[in-house]
PDB file of N, CA, C, O and CB in Angstrom:
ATOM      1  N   UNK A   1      39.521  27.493  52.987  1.00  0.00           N
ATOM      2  CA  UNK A   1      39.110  27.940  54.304  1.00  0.00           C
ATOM      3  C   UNK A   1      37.905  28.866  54.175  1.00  0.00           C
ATOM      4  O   UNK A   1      37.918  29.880  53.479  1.00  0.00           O
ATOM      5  CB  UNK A   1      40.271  28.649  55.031  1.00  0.00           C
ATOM      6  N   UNK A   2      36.831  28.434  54.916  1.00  0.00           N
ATOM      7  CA  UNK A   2      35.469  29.848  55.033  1.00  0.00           C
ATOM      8  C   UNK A   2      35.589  30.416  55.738  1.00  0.00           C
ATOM      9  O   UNK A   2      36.042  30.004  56.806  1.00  0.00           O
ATOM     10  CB  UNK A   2      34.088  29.777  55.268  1.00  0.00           C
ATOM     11  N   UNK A   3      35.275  31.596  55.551  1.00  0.00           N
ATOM     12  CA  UNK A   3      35.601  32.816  56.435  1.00  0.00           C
ATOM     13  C   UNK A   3      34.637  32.649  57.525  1.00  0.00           C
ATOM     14  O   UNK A   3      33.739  31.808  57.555  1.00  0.00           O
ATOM     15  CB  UNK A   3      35.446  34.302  55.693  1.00  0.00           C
ATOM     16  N   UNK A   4      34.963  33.716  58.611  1.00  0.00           N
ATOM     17  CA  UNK A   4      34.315  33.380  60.035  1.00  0.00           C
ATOM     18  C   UNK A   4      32.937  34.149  59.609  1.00  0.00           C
ATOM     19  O   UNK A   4      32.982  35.220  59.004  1.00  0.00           O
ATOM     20  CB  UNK A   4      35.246  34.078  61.634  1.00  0.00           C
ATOM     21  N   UNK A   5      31.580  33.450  60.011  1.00  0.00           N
ATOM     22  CA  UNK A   5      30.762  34.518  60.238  1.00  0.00           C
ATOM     23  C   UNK A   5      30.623  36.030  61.109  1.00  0.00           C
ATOM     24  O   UNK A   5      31.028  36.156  62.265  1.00  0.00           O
ATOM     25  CB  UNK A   5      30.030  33.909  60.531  1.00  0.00           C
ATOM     26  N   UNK A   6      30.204  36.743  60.597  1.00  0.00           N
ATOM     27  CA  UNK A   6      30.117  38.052  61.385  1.00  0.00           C
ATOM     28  C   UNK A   6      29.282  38.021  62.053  1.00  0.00           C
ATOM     29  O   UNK A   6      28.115  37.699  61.832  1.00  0.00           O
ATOM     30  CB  UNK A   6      29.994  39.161  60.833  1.00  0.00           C
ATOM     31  N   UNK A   7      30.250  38.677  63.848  1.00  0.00           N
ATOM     32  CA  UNK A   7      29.738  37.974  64.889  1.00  0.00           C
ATOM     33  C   UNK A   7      28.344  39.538  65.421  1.00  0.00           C
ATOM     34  O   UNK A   7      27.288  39.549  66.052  1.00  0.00           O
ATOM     35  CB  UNK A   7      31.368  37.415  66.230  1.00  0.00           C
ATOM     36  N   UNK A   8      28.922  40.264  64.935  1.00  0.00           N
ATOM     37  CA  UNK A   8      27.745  41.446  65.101  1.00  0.00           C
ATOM     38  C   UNK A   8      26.864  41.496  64.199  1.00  0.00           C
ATOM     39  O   UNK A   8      26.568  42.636  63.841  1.00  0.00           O
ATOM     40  CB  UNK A   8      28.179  42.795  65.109  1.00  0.00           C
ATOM     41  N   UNK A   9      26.194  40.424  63.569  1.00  0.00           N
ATOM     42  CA  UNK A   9      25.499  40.409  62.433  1.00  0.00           C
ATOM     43  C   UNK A   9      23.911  40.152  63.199  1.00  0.00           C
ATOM     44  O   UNK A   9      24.008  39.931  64.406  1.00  0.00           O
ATOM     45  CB  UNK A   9      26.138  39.178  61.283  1.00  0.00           C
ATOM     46  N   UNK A  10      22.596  40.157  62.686  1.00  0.00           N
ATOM     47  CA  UNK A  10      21.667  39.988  63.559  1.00  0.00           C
ATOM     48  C   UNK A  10      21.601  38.577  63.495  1.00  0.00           C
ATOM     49  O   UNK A  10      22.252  38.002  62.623  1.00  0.00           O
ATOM     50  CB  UNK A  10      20.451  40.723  63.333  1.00  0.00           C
ATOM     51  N   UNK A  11      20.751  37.792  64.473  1.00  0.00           N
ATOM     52  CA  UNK A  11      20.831  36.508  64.384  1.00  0.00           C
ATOM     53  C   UNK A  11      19.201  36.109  63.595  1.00  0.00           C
ATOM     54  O   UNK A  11      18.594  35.045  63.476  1.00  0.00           O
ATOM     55  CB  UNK A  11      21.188  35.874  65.998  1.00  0.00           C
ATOM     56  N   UNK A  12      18.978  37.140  63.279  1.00  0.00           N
ATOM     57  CA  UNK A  12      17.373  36.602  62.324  1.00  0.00           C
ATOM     58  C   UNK A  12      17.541  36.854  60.616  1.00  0.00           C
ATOM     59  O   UNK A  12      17.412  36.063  59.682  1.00  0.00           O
ATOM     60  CB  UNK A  12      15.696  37.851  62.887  1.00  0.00           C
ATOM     61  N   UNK A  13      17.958  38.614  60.655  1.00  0.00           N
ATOM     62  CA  UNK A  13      17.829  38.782  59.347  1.00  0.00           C
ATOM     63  C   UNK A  13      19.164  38.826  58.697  1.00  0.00           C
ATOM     64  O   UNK A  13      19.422  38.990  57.505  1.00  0.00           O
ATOM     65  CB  UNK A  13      17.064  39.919  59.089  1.00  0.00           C
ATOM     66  N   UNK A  14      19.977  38.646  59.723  1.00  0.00           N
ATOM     67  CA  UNK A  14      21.702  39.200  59.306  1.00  0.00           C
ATOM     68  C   UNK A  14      22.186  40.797  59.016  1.00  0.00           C
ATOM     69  O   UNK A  14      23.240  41.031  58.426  1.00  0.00           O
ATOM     70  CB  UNK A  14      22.126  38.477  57.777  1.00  0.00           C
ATOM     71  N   UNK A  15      21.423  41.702  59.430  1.00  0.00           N
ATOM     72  CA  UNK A  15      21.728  43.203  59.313  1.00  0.00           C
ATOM     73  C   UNK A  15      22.692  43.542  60.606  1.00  0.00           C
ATOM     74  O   UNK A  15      22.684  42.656  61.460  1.00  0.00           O
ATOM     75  CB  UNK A  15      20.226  44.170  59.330  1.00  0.00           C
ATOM     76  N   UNK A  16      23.369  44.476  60.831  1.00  0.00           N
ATOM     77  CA  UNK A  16      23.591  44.498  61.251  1.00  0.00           C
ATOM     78  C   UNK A  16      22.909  44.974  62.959  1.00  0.00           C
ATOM     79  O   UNK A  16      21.942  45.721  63.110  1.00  0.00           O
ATOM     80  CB  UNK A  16      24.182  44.641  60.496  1.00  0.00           C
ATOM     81  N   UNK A  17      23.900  44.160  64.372  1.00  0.00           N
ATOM     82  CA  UNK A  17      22.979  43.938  65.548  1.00  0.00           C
ATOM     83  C   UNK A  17      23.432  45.424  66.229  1.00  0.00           C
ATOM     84  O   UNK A  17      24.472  46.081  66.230  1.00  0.00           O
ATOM     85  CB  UNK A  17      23.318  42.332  66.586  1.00  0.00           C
ATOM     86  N   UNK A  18      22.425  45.547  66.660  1.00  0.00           N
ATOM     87  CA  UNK A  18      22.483  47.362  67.703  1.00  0.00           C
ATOM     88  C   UNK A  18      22.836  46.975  69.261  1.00  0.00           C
ATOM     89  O   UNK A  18      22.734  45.806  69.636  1.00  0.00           O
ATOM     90  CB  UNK A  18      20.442  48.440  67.839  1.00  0.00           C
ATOM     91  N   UNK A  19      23.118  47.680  69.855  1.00  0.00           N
ATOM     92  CA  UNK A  19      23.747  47.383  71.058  1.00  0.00           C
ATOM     93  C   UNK A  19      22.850  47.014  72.070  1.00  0.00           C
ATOM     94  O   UNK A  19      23.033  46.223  72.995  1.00  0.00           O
ATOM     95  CB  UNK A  19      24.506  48.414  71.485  1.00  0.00           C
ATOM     96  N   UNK A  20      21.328  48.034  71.637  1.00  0.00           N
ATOM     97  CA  UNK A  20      20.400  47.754  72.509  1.00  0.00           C
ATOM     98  C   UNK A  20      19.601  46.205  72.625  1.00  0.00           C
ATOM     99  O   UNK A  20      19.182  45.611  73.619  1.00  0.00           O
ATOM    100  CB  UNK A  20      19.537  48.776  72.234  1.00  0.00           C
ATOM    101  N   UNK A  21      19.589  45.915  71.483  1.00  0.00           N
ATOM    102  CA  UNK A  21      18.882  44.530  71.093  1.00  0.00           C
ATOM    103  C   UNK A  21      19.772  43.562  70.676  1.00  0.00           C
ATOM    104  O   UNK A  21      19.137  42.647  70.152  1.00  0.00           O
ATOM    105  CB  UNK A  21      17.883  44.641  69.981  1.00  0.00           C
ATOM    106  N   UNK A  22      21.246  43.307  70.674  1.00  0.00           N
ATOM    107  CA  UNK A  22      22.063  42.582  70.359  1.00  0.00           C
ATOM    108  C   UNK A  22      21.874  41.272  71.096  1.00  0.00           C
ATOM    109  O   UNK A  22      21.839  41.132  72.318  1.00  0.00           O
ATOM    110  CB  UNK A  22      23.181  43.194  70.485  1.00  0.00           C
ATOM    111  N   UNK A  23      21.730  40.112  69.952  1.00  0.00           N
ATOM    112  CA  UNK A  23      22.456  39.890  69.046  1.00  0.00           C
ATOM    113  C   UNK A  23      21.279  39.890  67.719  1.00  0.00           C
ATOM    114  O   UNK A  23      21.457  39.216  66.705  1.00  0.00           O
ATOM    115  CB  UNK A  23      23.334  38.581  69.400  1.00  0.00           C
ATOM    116  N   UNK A  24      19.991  40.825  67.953  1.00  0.00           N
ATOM    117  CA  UNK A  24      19.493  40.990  67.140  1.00  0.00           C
ATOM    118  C   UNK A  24      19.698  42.865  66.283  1.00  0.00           C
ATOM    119  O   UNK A  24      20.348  43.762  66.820  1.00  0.00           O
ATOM    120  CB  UNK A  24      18.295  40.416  67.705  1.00  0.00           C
ATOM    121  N   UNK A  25      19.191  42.966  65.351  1.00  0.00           N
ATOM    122  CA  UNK A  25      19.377  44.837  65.396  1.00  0.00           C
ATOM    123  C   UNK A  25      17.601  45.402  65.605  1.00  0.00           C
ATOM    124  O   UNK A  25      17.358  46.561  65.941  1.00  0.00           O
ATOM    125  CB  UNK A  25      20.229  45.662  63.312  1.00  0.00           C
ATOM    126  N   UNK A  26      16.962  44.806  65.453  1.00  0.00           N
ATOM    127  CA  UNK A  26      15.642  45.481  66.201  1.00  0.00           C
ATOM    128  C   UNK A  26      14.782  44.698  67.155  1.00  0.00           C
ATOM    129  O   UNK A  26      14.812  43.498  67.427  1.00  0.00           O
ATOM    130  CB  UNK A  26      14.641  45.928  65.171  1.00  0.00           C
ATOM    131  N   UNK A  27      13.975  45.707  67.618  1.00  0.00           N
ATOM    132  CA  UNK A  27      12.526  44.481  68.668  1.00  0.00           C
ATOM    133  C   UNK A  27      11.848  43.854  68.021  1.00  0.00           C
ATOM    134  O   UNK A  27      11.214  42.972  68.599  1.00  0.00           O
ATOM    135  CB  UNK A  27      11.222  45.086  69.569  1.00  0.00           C
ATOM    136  N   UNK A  28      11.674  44.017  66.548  1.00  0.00           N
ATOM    137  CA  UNK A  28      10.931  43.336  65.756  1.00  0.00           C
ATOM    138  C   UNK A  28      11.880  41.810  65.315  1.00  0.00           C
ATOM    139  O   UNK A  28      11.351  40.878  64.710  1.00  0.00           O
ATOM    140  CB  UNK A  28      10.525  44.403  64.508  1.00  0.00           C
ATOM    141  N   UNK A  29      13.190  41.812  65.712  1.00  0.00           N
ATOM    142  CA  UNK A  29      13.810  40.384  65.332  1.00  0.00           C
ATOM    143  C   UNK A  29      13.550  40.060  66.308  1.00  0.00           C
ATOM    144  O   UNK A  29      12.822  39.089  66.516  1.00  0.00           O
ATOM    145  CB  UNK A  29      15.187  40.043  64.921  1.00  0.00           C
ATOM    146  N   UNK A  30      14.061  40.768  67.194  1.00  0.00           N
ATOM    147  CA  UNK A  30      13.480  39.837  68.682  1.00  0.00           C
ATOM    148  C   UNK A  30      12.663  39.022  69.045  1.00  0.00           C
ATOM    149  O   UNK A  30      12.766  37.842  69.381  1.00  0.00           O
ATOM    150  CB  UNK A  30      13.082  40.333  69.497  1.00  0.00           C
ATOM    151  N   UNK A  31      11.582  39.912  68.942  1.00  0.00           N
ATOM    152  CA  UNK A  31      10.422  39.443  68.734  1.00  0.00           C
ATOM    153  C   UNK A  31       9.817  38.173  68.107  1.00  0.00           C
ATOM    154  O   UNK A  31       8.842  37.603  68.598  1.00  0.00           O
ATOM    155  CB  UNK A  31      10.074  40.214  68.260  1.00  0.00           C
ATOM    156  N   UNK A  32      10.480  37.746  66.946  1.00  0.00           N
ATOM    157  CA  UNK A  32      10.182  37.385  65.839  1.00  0.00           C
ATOM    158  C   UNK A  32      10.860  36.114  66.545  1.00  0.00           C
ATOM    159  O   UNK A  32      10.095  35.152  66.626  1.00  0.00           O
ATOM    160  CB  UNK A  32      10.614  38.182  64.466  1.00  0.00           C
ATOM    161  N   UNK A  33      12.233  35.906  67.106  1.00  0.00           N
ATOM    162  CA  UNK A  33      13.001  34.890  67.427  1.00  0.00           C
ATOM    163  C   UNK A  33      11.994  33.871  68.813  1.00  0.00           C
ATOM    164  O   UNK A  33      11.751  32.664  68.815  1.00  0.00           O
ATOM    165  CB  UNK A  33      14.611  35.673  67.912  1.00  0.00           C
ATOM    166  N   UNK A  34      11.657  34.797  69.715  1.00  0.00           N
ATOM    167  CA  UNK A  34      10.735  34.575  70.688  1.00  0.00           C
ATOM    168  C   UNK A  34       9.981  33.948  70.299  1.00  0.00           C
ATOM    169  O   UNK A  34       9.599  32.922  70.863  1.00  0.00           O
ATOM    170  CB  UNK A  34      10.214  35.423  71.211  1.00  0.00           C
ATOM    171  N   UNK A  35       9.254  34.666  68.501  1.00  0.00           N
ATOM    172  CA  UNK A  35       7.694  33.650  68.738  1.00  0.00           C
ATOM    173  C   UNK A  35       7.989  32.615  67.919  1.00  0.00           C
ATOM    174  O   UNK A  35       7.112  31.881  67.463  1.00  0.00           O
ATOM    175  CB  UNK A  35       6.022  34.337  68.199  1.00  0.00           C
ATOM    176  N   UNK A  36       9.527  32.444  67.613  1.00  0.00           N
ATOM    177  CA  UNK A  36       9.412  30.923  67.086  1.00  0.00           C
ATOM    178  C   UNK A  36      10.071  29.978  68.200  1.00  0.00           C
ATOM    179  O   UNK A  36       9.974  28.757  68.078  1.00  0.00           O
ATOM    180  CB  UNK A  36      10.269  30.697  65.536  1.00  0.00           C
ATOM    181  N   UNK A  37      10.673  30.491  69.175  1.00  0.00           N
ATOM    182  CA  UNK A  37      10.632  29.473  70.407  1.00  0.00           C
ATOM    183  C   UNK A  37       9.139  29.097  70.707  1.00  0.00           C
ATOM    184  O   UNK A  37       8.695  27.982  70.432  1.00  0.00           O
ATOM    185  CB  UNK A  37      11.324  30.161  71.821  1.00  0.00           C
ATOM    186  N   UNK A  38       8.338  30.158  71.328  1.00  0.00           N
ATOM    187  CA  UNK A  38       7.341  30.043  71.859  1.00  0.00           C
ATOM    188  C   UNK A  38       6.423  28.877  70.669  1.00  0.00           C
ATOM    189  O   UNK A  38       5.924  27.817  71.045  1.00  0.00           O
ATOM    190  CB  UNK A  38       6.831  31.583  72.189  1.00  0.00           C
ATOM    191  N   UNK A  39       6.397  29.163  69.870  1.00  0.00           N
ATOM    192  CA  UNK A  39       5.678  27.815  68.448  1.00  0.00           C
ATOM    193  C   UNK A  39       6.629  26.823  68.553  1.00  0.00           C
ATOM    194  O   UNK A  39       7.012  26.550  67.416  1.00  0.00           O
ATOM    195  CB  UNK A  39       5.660  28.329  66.420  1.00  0.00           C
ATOM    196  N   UNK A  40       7.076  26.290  69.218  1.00  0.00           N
ATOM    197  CA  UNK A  40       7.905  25.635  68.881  1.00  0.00           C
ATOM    198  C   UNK A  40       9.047  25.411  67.429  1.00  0.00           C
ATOM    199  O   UNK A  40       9.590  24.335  67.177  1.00  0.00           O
ATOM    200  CB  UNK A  40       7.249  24.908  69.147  1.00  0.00           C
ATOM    201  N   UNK A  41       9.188  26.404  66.790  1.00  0.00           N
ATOM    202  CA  UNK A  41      10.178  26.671  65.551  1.00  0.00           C
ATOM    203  C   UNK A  41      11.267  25.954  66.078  1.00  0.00           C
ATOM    204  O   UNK A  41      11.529  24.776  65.837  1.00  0.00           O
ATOM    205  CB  UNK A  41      10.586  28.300  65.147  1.00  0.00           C
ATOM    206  N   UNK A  42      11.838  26.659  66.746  1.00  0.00           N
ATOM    207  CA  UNK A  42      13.333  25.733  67.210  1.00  0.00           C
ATOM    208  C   UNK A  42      12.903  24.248  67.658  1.00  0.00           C
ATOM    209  O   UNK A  42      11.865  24.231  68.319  1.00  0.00           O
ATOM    210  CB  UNK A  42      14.255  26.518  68.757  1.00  0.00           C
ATOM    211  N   UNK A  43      13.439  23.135  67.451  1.00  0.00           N
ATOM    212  CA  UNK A  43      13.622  21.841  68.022  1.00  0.00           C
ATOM    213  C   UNK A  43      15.292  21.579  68.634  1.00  0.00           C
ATOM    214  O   UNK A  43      16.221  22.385  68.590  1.00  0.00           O
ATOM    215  CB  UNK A  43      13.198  20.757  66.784  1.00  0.00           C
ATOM    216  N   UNK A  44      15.293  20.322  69.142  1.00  0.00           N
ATOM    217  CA  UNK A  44      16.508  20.329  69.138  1.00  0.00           C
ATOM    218  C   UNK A  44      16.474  18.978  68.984  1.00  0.00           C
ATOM    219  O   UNK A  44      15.539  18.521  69.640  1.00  0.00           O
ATOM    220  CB  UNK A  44      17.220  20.954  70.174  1.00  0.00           C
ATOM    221  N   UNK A  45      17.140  18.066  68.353  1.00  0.00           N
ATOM    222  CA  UNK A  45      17.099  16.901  67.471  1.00  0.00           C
ATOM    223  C   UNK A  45      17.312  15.800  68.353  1.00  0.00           C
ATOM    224  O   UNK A  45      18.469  15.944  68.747  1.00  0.00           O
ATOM    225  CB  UNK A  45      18.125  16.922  66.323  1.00  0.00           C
ATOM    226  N   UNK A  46      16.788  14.700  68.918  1.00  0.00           N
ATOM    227  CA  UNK A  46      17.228  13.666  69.437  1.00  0.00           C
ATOM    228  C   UNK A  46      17.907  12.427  68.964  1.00  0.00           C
ATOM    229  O   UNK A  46      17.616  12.409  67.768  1.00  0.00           O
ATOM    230  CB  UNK A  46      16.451  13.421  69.897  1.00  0.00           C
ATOM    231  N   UNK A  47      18.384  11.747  69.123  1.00  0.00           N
ATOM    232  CA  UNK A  47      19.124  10.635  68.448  1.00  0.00           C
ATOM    233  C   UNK A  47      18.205   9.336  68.088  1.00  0.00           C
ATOM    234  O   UNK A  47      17.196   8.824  68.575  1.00  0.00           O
ATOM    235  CB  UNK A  47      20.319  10.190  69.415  1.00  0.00           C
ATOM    236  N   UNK A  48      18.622   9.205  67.557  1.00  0.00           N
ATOM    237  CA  UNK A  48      17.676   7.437  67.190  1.00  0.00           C
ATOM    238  C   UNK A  48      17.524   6.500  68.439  1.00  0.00           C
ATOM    239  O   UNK A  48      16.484   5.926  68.763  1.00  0.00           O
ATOM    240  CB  UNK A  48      18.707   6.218  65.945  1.00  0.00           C
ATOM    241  N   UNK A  49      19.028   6.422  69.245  1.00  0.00           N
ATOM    242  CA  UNK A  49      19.121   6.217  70.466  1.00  0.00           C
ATOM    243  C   UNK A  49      18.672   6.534  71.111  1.00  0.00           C
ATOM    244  O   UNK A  49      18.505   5.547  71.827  1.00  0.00           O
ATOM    245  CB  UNK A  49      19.720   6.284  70.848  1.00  0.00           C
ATOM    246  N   UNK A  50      17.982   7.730  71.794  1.00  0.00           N
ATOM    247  CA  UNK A  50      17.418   8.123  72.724  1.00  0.00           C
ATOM    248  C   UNK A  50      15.715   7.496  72.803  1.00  0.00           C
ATOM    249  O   UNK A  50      15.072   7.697  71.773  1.00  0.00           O
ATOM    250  CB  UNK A  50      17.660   9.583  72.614  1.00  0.00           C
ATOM    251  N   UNK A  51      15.181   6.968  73.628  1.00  0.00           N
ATOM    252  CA  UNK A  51      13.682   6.795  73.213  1.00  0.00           C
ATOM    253  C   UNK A  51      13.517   7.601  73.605  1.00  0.00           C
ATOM    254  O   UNK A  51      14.226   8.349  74.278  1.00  0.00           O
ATOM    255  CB  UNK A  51      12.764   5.878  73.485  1.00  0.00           C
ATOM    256  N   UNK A  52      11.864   7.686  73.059  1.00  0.00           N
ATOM    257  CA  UNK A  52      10.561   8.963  73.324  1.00  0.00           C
ATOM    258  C   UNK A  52      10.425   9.071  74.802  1.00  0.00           C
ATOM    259  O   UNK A  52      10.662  10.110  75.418  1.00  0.00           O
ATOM    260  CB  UNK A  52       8.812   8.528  72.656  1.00  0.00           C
ATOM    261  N   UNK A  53       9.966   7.762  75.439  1.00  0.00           N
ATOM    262  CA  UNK A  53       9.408   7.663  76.951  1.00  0.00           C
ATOM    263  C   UNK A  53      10.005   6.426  77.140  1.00  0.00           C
ATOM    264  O   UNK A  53      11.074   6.133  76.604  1.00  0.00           O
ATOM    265  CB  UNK A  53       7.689   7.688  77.269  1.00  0.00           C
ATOM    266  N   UNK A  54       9.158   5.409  78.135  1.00  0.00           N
ATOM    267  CA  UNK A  54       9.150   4.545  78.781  1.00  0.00           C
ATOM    268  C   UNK A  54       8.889   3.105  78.004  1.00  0.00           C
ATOM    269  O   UNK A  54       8.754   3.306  76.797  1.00  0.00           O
ATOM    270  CB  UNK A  54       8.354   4.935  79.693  1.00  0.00           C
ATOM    271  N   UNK A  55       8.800   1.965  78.301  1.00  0.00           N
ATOM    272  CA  UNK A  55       8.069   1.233  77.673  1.00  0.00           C
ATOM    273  C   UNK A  55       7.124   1.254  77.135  1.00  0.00           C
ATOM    274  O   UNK A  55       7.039   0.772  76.005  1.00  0.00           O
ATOM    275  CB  UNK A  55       7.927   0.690  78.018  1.00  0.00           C
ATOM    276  N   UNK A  56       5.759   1.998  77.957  1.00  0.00           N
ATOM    277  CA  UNK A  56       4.871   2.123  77.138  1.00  0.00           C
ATOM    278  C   UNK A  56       3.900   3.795  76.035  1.00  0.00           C
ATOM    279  O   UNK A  56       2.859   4.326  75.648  1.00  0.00           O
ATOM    280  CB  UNK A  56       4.174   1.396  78.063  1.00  0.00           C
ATOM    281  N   UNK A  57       5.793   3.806  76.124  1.00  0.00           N
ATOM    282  CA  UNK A  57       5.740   5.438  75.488  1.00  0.00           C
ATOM    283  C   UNK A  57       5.203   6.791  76.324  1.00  0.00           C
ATOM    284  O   UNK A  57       5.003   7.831  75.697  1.00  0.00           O
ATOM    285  CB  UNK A  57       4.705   5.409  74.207  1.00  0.00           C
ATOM    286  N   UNK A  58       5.042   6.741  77.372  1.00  0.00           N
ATOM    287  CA  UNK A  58       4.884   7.556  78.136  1.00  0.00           C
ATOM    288  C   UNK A  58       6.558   8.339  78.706  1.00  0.00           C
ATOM    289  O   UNK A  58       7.666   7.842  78.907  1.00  0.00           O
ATOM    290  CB  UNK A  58       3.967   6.798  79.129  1.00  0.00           C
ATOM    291  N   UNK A  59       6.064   9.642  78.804  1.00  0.00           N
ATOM    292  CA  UNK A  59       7.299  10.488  79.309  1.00  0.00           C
ATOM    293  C   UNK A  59       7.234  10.054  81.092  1.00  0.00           C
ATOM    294  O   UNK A  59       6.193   9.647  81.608  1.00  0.00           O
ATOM    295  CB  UNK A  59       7.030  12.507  78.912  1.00  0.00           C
ATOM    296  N   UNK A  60       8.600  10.243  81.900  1.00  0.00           N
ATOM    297  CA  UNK A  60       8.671   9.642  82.924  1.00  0.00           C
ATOM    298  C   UNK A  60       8.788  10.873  83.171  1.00  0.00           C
ATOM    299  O   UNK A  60       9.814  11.428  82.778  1.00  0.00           O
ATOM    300  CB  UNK A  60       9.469   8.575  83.281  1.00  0.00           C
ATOM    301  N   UNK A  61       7.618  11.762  83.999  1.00  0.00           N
ATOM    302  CA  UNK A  61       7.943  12.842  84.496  1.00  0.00           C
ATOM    303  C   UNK A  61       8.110  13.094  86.057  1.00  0.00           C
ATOM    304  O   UNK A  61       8.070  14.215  86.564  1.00  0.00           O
ATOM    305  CB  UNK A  61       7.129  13.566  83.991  1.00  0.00           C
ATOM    306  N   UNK A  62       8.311  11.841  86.789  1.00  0.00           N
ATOM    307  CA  UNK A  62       8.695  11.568  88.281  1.00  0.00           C
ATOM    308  C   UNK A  62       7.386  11.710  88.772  1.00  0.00           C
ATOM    309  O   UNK A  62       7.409  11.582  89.997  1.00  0.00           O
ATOM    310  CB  UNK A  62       9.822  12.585  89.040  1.00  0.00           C
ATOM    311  N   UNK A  63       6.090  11.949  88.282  1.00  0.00           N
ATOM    312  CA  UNK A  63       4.807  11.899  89.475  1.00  0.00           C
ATOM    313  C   UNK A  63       4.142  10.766  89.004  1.00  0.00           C
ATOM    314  O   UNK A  63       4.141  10.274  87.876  1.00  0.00           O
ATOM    315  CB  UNK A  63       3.636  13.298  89.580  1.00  0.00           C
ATOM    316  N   UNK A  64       3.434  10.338  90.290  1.00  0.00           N
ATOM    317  CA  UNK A  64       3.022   9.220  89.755  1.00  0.00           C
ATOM    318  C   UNK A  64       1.526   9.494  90.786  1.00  0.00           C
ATOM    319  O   UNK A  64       1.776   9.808  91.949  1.00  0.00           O
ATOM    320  CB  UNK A  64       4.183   7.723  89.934  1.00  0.00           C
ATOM    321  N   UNK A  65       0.074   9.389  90.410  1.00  0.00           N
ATOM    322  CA  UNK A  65      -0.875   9.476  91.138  1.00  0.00           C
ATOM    323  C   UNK A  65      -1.473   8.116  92.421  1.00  0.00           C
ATOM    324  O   UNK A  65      -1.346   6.895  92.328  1.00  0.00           O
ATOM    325  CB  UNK A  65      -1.734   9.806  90.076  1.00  0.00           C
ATOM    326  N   UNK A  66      -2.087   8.896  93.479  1.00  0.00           N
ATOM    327  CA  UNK A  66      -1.566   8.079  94.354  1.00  0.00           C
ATOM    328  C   UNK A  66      -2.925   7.096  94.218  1.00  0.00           C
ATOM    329  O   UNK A  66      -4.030   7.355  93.740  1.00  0.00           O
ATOM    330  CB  UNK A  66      -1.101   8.798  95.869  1.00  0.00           C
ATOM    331  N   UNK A  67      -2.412   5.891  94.816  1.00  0.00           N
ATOM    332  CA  UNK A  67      -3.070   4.505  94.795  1.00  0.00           C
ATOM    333  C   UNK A  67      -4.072   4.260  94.993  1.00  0.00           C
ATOM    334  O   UNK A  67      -4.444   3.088  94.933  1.00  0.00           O
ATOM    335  CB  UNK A  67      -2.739   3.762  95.391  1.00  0.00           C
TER     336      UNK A  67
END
């Protein structure tokens, strides 16, 4: 059996998280977590199943320009 991770731990560097910035322990993890959303760092994985777009690979973003 593995033990549970520690849930007050920071979620960047693993130190421990402060109350003010939890679930990180400073503004500088914070921070740090932000600018890898913002870069796109995080993904989130699609399936083989899922296509990209449309038939002709285009995303279907509901507008369509008028005629």
């Amino acid at each position: 059996m593995q033990p549970k991770p520690d849930k007050s731990a920071c979620a960047v560097c693993g130190k421990l998280a402060s109350a003010p910035h939890k679930p990180f322990c400073s503004q500088g993890c914070r921070d740090r977590d932000l600018l890898q959303w913002l870069g796109e760092g995080y993904r989130i994985p699609m399936s083989a199943e899922e296509p990209e777009g449309g038939p002709d690979g285009a995303l279907d973003i509901g507008w369509r320009p008028p005629l």
